[in-house]
C-alpha positions as CSV (number, residue, x, y, z in Angstrom):
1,X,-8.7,-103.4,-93.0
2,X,-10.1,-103.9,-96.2
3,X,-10.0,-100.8,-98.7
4,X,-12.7,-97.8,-99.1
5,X,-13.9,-99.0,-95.0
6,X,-14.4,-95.8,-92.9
7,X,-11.5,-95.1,-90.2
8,X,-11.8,-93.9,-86.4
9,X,-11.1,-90.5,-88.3
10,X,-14.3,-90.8,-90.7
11,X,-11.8,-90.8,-93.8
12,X,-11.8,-93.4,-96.5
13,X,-8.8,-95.9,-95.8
14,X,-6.6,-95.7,-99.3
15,X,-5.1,-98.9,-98.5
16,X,-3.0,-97.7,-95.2
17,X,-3.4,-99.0,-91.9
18,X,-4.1,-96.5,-89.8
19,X,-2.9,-98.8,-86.6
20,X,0.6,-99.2,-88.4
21,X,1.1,-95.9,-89.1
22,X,0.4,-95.2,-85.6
23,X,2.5,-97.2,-84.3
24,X,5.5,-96.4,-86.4
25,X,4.6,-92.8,-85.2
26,X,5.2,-94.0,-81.8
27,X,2.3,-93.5,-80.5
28,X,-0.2,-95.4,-78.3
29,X,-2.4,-97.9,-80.0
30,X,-5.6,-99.8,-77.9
31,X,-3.7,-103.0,-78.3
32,X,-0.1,-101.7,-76.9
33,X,0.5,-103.4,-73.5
34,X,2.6,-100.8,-72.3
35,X,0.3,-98.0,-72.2
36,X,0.6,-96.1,-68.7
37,X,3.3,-97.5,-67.9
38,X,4.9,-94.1,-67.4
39,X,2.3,-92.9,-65.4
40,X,2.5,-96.3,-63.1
41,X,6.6,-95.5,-62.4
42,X,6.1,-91.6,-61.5
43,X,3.1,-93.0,-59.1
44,X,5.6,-95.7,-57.6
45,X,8.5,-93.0,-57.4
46,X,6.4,-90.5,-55.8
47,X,5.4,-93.0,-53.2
48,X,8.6,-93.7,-52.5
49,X,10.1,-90.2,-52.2
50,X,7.0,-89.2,-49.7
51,X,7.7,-92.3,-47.7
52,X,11.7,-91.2,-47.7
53,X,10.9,-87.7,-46.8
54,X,8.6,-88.7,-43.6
55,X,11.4,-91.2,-42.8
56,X,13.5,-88.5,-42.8
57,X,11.6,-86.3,-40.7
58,X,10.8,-89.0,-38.0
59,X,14.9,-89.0,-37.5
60,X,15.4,-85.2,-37.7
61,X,13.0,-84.9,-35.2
62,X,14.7,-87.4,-32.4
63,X,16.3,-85.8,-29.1
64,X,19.7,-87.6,-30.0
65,X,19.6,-86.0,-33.7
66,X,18.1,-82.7,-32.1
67,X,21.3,-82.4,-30.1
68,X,24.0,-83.2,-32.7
69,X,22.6,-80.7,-34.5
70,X,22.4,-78.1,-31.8
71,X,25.7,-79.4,-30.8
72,X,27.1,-78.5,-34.2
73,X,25.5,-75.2,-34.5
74,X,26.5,-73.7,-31.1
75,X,30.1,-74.5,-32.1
76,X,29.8,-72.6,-35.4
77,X,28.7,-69.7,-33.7
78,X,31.2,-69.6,-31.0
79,X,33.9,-69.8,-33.0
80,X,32.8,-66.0,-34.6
């Protein structure tokens, strides 16, 4: 950027490079090919986890998983 040229915040540039100091600031320039990527894993993660939990209910839900269960509790509360 050449100096006294008017940034994205309407200030005269002194001489600094508003992108650079950005970017050592850590945060997201238009140019960083990472941006979202955050947002892309807890999309991917969520997906999974709903597809575990309805895997997991499909199982719960069977006569032979209905009946260990049942098994088990019966047991429990004969034994008081």
């Amino acid at each position: 950027m050449e100096q006294g040229t008017t940034t994205r915040t309407g200030h005269e540039d002194e001489g600094i490079d508003q992108d650079r100091l950005a970017l050592a600031a850590g945060a997201p320039t238009a140019f960083d090919p990472e941006a979202g990527m955050a947002t892309a894993e807890y999309a991917i993660a969520t997906l999974a986890a709903a597809g575990l939990a309805g895997l997991l209910i499909a199982i719960l839900k069977s006569d032979a998983v209905r009946g260990l269960i049942e098994g088990v509790v019966t047991s429990a509360f004969s034994i008081l």
